[in-house]
C-alpha positions in Angstrom: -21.1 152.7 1.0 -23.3 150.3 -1.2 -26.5 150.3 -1.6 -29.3 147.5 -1.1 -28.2 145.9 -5.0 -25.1 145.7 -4.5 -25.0 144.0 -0.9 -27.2 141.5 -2.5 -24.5 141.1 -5.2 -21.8 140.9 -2.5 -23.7 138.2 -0.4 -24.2 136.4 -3.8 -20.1 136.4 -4.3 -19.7 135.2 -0.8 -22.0 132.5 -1.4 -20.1 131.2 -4.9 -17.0 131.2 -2.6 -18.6 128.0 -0.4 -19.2 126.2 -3.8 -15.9 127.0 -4.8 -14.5 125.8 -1.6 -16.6 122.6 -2.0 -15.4 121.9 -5.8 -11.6 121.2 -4.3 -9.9 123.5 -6.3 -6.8 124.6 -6.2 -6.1 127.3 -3.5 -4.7 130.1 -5.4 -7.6 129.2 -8.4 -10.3 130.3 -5.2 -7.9 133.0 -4.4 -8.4 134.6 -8.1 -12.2 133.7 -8.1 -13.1 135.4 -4.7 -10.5 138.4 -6.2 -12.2 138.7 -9.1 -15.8 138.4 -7.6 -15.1 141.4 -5.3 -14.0 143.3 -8.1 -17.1 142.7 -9.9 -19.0 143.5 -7.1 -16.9 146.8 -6.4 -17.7 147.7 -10.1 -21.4 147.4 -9.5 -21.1 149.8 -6.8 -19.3 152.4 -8.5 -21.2 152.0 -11.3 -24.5 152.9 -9.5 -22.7 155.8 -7.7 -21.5 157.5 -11.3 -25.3 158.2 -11.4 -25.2 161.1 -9.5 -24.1 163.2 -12.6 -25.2 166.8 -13.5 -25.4 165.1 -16.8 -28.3 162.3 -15.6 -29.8 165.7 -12.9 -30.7 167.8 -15.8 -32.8 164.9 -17.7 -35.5 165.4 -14.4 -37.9 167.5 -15.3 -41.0 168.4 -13.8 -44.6 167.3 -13.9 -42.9 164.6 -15.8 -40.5 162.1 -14.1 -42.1 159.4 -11.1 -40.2 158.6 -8.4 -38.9 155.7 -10.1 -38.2 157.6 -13.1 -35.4 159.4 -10.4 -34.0 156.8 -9.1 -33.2 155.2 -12.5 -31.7 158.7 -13.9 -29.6 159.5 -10.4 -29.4 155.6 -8.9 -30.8 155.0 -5.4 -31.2 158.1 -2.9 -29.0 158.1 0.3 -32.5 159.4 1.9 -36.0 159.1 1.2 -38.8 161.3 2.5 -42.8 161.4 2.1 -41.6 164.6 -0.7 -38.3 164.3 -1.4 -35.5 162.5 -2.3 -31.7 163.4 -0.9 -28.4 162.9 -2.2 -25.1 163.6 -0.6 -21.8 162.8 -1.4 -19.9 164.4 1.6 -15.9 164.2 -0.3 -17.9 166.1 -3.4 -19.3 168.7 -1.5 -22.2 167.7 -3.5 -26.0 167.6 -2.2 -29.0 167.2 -4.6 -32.6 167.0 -3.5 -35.9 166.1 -5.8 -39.0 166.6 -4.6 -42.0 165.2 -5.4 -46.0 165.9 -5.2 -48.7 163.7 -3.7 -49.0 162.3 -7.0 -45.6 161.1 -6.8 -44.4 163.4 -9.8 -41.2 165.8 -9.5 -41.7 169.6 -8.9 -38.3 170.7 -7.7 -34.9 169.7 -8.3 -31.7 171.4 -6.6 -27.8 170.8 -7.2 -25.4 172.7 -4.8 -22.2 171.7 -5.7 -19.7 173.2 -3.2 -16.8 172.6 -5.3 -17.3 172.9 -8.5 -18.8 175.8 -7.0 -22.2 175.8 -9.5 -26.6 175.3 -8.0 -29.2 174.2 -10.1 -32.6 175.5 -9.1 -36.0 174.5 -11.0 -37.4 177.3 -9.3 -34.8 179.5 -10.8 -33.9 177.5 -13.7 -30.9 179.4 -15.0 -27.4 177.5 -13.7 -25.6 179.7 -11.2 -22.1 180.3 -10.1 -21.5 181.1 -6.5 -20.1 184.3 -5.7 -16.9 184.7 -6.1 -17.2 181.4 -8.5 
């Protein structure tokens, strides 16, 4: 599922077909074009979903990162909240949650990672295995 960017980017592709279309080129040269566009635009998608790294989640740290400063490190949250930020990526097993103070500023993080069977806790802030792990 992409987010808000890259629909824009995909509307912008769809778009540059038309003009394509309109510049009487050769069928299988639009063919190519709108092929390449989309994978372009599929990049940019995957691209923003690599975010979501335990890499980019353990450069969050409290009383220090902004909202914004959250979405740039993880990429745009599949849910917002007044305190929190979600993440989920269901085929991972992988949820991640920020939350955030009235100030706007992070004061919890959490990574539960069902497969890779490892949580992250800022209120415990030693890395765990699961049981069993």
């Amino acid at each position: 599922m992409c987010n808000s960017s890259c629909r824009r980017m995909v509307i912008f592709f769809a778009g540059s077909v038309g003009l394509v279309r309109e510049s009487l080129l050769a069928p299988n040269r639009i063919a190519i074009f709108l092929a390449g566009s989309v994978a372009i635009g599929l990049a940019g998608c995957a691209q923003n979903r690599d975010k979501l790294a335990y890499d980019n989640f353990t450069q969050i740290r409290t009383q220090v990162h902004s909202r914004d400063d959250v979405e740039a490190i993880l990429g745009e949250p599949d849910q917002r909240f007044d305190d929190r930020f979600m993440y989920e990526r269901p085929d991972k097993h992988l949820n991640v949650f920020v939350e955030f103070d009235e100030k706007g500023r992070v004061t919890r993080t959490q990574w539960i990672d069902g497969l890779g069977e490892t949580w992250h806790d800022t209120d415990d802030p030693k890395p765990h295995k699961t049981p069993g792990g």
